[in-house]
C-alpha positions as CSV (number, residue, x, y, z in Angstrom):
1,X,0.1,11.3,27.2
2,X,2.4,8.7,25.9
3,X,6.1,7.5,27.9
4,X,8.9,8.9,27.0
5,X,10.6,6.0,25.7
6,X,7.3,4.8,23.7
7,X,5.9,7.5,21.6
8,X,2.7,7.5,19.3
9,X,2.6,6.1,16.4
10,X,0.5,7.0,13.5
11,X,-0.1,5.4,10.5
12,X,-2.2,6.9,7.8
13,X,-3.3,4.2,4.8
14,X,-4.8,5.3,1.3
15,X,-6.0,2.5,-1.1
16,X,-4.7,2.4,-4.4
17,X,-2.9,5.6,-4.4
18,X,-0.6,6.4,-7.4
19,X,3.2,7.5,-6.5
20,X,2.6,10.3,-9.0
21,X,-0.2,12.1,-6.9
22,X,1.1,13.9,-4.4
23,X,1.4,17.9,-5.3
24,X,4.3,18.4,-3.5
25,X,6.6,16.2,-5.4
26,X,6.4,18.2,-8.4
27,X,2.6,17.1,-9.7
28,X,0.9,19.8,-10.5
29,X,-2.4,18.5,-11.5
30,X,-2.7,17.5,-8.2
31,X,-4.7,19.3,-5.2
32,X,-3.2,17.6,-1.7
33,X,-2.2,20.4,0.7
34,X,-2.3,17.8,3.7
35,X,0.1,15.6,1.9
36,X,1.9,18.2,1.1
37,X,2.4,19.2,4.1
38,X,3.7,16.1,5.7
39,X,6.1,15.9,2.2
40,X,7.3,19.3,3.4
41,X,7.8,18.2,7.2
42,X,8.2,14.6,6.8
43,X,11.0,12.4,5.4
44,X,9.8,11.5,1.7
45,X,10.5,7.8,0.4
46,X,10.4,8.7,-3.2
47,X,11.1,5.1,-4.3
48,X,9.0,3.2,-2.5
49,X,7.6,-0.3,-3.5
50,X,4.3,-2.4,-2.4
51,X,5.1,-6.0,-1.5
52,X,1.8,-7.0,-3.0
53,X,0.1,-6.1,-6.1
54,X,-3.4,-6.1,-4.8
55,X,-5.2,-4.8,-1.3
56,X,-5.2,-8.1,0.2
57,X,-2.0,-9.1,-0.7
58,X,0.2,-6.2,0.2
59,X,-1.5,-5.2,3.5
60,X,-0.9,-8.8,4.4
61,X,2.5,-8.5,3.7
62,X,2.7,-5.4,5.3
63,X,1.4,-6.3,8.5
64,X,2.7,-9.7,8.8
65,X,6.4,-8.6,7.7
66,X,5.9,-11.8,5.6
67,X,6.1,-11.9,2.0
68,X,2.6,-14.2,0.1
69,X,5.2,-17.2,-0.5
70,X,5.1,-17.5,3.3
71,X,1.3,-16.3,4.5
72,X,-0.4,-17.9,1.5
73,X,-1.9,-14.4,0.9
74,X,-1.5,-14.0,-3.1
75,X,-5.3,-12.1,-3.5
76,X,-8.3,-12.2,-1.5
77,X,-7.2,-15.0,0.9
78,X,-7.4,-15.4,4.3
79,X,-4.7,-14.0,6.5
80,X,-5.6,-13.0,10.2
81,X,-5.0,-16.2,11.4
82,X,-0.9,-14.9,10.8
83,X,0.5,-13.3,13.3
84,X,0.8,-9.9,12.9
85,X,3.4,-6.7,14.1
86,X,0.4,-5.1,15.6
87,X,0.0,-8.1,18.2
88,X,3.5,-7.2,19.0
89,X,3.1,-3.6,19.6
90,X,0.3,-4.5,21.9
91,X,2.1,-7.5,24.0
92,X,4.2,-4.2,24.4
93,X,2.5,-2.0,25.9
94,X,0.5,-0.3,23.5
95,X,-3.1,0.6,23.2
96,X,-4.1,-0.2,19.2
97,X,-7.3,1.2,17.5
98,X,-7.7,1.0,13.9
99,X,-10.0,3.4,12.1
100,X,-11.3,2.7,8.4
101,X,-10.2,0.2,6.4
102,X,-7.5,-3.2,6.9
103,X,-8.9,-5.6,5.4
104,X,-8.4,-8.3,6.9
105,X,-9.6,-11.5,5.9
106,X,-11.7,-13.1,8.0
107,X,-13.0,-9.0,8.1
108,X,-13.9,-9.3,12.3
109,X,-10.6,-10.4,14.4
110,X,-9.2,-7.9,16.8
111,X,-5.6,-8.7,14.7
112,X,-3.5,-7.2,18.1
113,X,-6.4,-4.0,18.4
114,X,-7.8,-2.7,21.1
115,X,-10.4,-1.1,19.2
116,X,-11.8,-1.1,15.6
117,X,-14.1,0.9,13.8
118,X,-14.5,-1.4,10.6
119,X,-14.8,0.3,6.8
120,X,-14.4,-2.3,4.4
121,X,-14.0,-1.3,0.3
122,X,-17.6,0.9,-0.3
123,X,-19.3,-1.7,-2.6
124,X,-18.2,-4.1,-0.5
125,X,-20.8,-7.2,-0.5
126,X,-18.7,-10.0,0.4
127,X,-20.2,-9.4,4.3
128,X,-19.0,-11.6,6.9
129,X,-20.9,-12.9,10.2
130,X,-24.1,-14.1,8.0
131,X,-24.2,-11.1,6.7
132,X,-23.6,-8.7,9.4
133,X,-22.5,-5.2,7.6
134,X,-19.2,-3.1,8.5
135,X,-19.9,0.0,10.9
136,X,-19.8,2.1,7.5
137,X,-22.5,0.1,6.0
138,X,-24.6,0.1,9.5
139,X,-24.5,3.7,9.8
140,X,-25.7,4.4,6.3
141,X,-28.6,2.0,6.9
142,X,-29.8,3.5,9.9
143,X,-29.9,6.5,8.4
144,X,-31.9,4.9,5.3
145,X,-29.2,4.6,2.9
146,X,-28.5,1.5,1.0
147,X,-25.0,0.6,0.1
148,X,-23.9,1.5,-3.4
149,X,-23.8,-1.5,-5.2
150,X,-24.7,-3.0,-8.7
151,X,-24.4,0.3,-10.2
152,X,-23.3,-1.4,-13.3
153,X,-27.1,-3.1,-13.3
154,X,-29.0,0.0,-12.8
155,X,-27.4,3.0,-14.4
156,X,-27.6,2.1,-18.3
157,X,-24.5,4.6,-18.6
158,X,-22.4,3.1,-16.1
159,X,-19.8,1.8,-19.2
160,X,-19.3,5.7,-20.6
161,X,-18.5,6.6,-17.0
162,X,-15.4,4.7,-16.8
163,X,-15.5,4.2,-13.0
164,X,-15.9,8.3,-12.5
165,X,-19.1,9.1,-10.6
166,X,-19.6,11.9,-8.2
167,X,-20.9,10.8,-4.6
168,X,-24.6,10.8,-4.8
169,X,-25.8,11.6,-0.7
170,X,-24.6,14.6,1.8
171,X,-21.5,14.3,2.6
172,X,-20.8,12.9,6.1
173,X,-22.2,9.3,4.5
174,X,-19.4,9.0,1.9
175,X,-17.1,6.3,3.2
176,X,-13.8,8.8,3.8
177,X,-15.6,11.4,5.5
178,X,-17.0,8.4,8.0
179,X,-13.7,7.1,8.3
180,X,-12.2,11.3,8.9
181,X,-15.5,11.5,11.1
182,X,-14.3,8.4,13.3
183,X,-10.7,8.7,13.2
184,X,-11.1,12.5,14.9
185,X,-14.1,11.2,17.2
186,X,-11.8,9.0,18.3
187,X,-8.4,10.8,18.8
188,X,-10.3,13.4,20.9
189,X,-12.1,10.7,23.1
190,X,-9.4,8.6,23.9
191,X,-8.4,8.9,27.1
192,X,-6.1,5.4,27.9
193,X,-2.5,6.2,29.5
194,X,-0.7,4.0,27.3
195,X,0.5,4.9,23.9
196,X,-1.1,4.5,21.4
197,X,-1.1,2.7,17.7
198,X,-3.5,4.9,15.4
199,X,-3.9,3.1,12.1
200,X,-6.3,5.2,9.9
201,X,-7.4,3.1,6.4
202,X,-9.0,5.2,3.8
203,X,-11.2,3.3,1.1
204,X,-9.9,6.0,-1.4
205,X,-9.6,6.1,-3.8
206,X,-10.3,3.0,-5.1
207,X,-13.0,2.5,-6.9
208,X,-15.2,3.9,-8.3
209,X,-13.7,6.6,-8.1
210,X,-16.3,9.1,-6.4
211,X,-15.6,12.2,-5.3
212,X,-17.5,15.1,-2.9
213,X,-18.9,17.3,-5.6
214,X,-17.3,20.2,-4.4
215,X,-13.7,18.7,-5.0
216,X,-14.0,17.2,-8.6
217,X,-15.2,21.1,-9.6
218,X,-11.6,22.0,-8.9
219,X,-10.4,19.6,-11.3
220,X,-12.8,21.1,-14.0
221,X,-10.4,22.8,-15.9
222,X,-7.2,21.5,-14.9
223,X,-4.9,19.7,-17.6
224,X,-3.9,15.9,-16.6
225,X,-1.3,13.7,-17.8
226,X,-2.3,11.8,-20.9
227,X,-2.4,7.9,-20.2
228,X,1.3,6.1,-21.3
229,X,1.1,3.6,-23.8
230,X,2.7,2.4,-27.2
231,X,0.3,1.0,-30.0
232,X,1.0,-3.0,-30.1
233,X,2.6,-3.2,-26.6
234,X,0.7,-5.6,-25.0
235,X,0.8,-8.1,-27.8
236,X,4.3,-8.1,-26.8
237,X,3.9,-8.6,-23.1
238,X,2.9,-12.0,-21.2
239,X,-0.6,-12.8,-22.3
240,X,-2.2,-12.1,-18.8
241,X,-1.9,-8.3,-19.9
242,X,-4.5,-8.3,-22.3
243,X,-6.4,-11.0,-20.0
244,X,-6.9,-8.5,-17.8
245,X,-7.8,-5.7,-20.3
246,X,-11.0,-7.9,-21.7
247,X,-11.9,-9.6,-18.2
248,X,-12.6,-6.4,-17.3
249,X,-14.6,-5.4,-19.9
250,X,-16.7,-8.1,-19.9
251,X,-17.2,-8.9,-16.2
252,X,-20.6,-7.8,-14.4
253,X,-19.1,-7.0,-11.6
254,X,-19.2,-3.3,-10.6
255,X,-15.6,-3.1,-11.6
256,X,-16.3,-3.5,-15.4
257,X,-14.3,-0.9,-17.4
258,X,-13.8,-1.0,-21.0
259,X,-11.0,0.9,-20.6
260,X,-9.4,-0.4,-24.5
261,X,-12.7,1.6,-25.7
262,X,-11.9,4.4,-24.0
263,X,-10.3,7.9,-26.0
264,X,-8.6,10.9,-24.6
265,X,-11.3,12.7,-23.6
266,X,-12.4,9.8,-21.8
267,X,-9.0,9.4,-20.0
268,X,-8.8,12.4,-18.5
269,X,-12.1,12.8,-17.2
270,X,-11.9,9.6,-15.6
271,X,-8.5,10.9,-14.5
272,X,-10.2,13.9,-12.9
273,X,-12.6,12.2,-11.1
274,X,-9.7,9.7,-9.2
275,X,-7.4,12.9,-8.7
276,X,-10.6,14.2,-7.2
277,X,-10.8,11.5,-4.8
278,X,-8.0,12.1,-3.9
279,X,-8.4,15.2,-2.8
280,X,-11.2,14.2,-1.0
281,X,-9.3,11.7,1.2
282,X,-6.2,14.6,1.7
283,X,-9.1,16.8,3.5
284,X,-10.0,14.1,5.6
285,X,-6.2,13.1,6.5
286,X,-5.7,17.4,7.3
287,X,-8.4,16.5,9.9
288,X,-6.9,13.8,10.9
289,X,-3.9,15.9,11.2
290,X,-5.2,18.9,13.2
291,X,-7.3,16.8,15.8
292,X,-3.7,15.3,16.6
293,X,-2.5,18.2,16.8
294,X,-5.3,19.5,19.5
295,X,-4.6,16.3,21.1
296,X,-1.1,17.2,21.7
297,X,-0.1,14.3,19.9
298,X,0.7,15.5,16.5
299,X,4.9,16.7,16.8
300,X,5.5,14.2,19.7
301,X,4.6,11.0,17.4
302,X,5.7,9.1,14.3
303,X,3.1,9.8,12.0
304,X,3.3,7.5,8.8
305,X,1.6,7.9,5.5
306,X,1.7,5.4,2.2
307,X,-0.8,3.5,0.1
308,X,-1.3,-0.4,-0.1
309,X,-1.0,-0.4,-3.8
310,X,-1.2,2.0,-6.7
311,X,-3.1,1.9,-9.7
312,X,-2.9,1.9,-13.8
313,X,-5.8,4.9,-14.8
314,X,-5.3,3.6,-18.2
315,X,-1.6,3.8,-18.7
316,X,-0.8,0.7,-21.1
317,X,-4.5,0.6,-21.6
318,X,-5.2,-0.7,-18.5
319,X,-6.7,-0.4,-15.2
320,X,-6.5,-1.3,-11.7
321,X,-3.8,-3.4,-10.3
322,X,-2.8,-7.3,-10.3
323,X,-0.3,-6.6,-13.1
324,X,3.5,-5.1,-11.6
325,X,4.1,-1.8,-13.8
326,X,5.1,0.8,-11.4
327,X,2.1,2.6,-11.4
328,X,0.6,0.0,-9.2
329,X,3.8,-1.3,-7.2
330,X,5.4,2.4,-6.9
331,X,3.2,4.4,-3.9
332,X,3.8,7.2,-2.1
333,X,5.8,7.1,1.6
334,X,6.5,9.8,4.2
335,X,7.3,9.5,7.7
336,X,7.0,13.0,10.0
337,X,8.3,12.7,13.1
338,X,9.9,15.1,15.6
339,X,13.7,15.5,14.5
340,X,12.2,16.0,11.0
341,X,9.6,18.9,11.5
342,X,12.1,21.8,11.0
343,X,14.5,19.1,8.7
344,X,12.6,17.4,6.1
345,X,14.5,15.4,3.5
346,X,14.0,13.1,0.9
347,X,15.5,9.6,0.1
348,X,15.8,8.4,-3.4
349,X,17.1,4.4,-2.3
350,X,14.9,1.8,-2.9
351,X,12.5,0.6,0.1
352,X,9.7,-1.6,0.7
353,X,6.3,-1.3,2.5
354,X,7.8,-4.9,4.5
355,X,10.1,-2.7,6.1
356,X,7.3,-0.9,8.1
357,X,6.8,-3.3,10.9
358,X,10.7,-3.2,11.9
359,X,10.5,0.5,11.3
360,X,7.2,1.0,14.3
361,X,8.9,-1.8,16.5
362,X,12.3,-0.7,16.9
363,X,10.7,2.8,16.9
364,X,8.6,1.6,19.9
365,X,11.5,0.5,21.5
366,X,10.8,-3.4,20.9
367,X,12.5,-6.2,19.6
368,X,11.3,-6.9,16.2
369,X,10.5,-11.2,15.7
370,X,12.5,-12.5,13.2
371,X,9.9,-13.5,10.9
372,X,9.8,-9.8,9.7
373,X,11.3,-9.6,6.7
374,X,11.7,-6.5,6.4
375,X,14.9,-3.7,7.4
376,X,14.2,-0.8,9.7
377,X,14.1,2.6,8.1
378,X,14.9,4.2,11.3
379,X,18.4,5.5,10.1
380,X,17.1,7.2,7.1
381,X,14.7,9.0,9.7
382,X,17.6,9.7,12.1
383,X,19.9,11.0,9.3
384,X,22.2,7.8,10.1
385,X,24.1,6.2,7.2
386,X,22.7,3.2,5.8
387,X,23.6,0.5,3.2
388,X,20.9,0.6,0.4
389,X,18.7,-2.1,-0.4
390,X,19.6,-3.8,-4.0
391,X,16.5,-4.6,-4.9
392,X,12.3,-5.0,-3.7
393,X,10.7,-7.5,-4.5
394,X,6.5,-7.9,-5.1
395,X,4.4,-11.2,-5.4
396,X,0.9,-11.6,-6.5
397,X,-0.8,-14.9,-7.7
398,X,1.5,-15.9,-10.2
399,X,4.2,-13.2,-10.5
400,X,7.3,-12.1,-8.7
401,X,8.5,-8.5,-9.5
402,X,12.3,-8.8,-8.9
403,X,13.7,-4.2,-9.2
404,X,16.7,-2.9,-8.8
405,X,17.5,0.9,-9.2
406,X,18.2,-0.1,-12.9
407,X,15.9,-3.2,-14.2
408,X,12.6,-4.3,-13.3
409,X,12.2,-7.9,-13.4
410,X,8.5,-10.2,-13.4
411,X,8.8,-13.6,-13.4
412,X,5.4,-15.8,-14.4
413,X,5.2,-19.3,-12.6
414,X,5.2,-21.7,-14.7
415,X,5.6,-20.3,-18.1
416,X,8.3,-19.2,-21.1
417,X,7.1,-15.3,-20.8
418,X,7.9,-12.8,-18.7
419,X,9.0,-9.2,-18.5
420,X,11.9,-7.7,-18.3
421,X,12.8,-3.6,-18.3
422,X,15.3,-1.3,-18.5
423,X,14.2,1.5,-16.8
424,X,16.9,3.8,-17.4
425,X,16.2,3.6,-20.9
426,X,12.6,2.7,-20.6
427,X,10.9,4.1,-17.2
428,X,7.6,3.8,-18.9
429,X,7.8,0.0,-19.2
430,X,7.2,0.3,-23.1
431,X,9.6,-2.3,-24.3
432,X,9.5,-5.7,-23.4
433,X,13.2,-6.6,-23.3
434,X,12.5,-10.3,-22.4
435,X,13.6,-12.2,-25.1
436,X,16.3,-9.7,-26.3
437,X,19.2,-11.3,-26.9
438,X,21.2,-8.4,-25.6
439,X,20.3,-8.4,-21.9
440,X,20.4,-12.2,-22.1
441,X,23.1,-11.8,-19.1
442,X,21.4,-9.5,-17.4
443,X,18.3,-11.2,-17.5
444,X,20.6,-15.0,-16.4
445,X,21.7,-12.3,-13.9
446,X,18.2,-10.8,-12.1
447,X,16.9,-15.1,-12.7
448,X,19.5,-16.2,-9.8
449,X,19.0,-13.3,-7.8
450,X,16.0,-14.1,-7.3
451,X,16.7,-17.4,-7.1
452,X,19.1,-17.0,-3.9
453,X,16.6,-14.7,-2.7
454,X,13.7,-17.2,-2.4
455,X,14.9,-19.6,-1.2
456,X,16.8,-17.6,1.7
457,X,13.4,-16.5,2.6
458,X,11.6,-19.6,2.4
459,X,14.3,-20.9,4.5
460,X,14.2,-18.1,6.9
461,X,10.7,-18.4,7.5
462,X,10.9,-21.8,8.6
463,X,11.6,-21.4,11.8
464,X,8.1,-19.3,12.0
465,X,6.4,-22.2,10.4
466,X,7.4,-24.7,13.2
467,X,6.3,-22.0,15.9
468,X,9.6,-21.4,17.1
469,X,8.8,-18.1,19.0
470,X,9.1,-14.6,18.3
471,X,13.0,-14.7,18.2
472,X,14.5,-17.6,16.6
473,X,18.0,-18.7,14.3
474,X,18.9,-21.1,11.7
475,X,22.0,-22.2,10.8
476,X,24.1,-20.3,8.5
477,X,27.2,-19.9,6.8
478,X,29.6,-17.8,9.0
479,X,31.7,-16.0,6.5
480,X,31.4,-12.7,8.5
481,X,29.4,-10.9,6.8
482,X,26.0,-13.4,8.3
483,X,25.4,-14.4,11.4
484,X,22.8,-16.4,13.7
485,X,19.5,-13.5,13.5
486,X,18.0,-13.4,17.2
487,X,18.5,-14.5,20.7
488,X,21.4,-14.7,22.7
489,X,22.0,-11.0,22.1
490,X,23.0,-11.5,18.6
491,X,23.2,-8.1,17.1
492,X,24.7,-8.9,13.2
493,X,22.5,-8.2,10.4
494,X,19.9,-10.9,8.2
495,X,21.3,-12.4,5.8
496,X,18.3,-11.5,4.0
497,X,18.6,-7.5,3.6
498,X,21.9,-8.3,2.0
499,X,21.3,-10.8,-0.8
């Protein structure tokens, strides 16, 4: 059982989960009862925002409360030797097990847990240790399986397929079932006093996007939204756009998709076959669910559910991530707790997966470090009043997404292009309104926005660059709205969630 002034604390993870997938909020292609019912129970973030475009980068951010200008984590770089919010939790007083997938890179550091059961992405072959597998990979080989990879070199078909196969063995060796399998193993067998962390990481549905058989035959005959894109687009667009359109074609990795190739008929079957995932991983978080709830845990804890990142399904003629369209930086958020079983509600401001960390901690009852960069969303959970976030912001290799309720912003290091939306006019990020002449303000306007935001967070994060301890302040102008952050009982806000 956990204290009564530390309660559990649940967070559920999907991997390149869409905003738009959740049945619940009004899509109804989409089969995710679970989900639904935490949206129904739970406090939904419908305009939430990644802080990194790809796995690596945004659950770095995530768990570090850092943005990649500070940890160095644009892609698939190393990032456990950060510290993390996790370590925090466990300096106080918690026990922390992680389930399924984190990715962190080096892949085998405790990273704060007590306990891991390790499920890295399901063609993963990038093993660490000299080659030691993840328990996912262990348990299929001594069972006689091989791990799924090369497809794209042995099934002659694998372009037509568009990332959509069906999983191929019984069911308990997919690697979401292992991961449900694990994660309820797990909650029933613990039997520590302390309270507990619970992070669950499911590989879905990333891909390829594969399915249990039995799900992806509801999806048989159920319309899906066309893919969103205008004829000519991405000759408008920084060149990196259509970069990533023929890299992809052309790579041999297992992640080759020719999606420019692909027609309708193609789109929404590969469409089926993700939603289908999904649906797969939503059974395996309602187990989740119910063994917390035979645990006892279930209405007494802070139970968390989002995705690292999103994905493109072919909108824009494209796929996967790396690029900052909100199909891949918008993602879905809900937070159940106790005061809002029998009140649900739903907040339409702007937040960010950074503000996680100061959410758990100050929901733990702990101070949160001031390297989180990050703003609680614990008055939105308590009903409180709360001054909205302006904008979020998202970094990966050589972009910074800069959106406010109104404009999306990407800025390209070290080049003349960029992007620039109006999304009230333009939520489908059609129109490239970069070099229009008529949002040259606005666009002056976002430029030193971000400007003043950079560098307040390079600066910030100075103090954890010299090691200056969890708690720590910098000078700054006292004009009474800023103040000193940390130590001496200090209580005014960053400077940094008001820029």
């Amino acid at each position: 059982m956990t204290s009564d002034t530390q309660p559990n604390i649940i967070l559920i993870l999907t991997d390149q989960q869409r905003f738009d997938t959740i049945g619940a909020w009004g899509n109804d292609h989409m089969i995710t009862p679970h989900q639904d019912r935490l949206a129904r129970e739970g406090v939904c973030f419908r305009q939430a925002y990644c802080p990194g475009a790809t796995c690596v980068a945004s659950r770095a951010a995530i768990f570090t409360g850092m943005y990649p200008h500070t940890t160095g984590a644009y892609s698939f770089d190393n990032w456990a030797h950060h510290r993390n919010w996790v370590e925090d939790l466990a300096d106080g007083g918690y026990f922390c097990a992680s389930i399924g997938k984190m990715h962190f890179s080096p892949r085998d550091v405790p990273g704060g847990f007590h306990d891991r059961v390790i499920v890295e992405n399901p063609t993963n072959k990038n093993l660490a240790n000299g080659g030691a597998d993840d328990d996912w990979g262990k348990f299929l080989s001594h069972h006689g399986i091989e791990r799924p990879n090369d497809r794209n070199k042995t099934d002659p078909a694998w372009l037509q397929k568009y990332q959509g196969v069906v999983w191929h063995h019984e069911e308990r060796f997919h690697s979401d079932v292992f991961i449900g399998d694990s994660a309820v193993s797990w909650i029933h067998s613990h039997q520590g006093k302390k309270p507990v962390f619970l992070q669950v990481g499911f590989t879905g549905p990333h891909e390829p996007w594969d399915p249990l058989q039995r799900h992806l035959d509801m999806y048989a005959d159920r319309d899906v939204p066309p893919r969103v894109y205008r004829e000519g687009e991405l000759a408008e667009k920084p060149p990196q756009h259509l970069a990533h359109q023929q890299f992809h074609a052309n790579t041999q990795h297992e992640s080759v998709i020719d999606i420019a190739s692909a027609d309708e008929d193609d789109i929404a079957r590969m469409r089926r076959y993700y939603y289908a995932k999904i649906t797969t991983v939503d059974e395996q978080l309602g187990r989740v669910l119910h063994a917390l709830d035979e645990k006892g845990w279930l209405d007494n804890s802070l139970v968390l559910f989002c995705s690292d990142h999103g994905e493109l399904l072919g909108d824009h003629k494209l796929a996967y991530k790396w690029l900052m369209y909100d199909p891949i930086v918008h993602v879905p958020l809900i937070a159940r707790h106790p005061g809002s079983i029998g009140s649900p509600s739903e907040v339409t401001d702007l937040v960010s997966l950074i503000d996680l960390g100061p959410t758990i901690l100050q929901w733990a009852g702990l101070q949160t470090p001031s390297r989180l960069e990050g703003r609680s969303l614990l008055p939105y959970l308590r009903g409180e009043k709360i001054t909205p976030r302006e904008f979020v912001c998202c970094e990966d290799n050589y972009q910074l997404m800069f959106r406010t309720p109104r404009h999306k912003m990407v800025y390209y290091i070290g080049q003349e292009e960029g992007e620039l939306y109006d999304l009230g006019a333009d939520p489908n990020e059609l129109e490239n309104l970069w070099d229009d002449a008529g949002l040259a303000s606005v666009k002056q306007d976002l430029l030193t926005r971000v400007l003043a935001w950079f560098t307040a967070s390079a600066y910030w994060n100075g103090g954890y660059k010299r090691h200056a301890g969890p708690q720590y302040g910098l000078r700054w102008p006292a004009d009474g709205e800023f103040g000193l952050h940390g130590g001496g009982g200090n209580t005014k806000p960053r400077p940094l969630d008001y820029l």
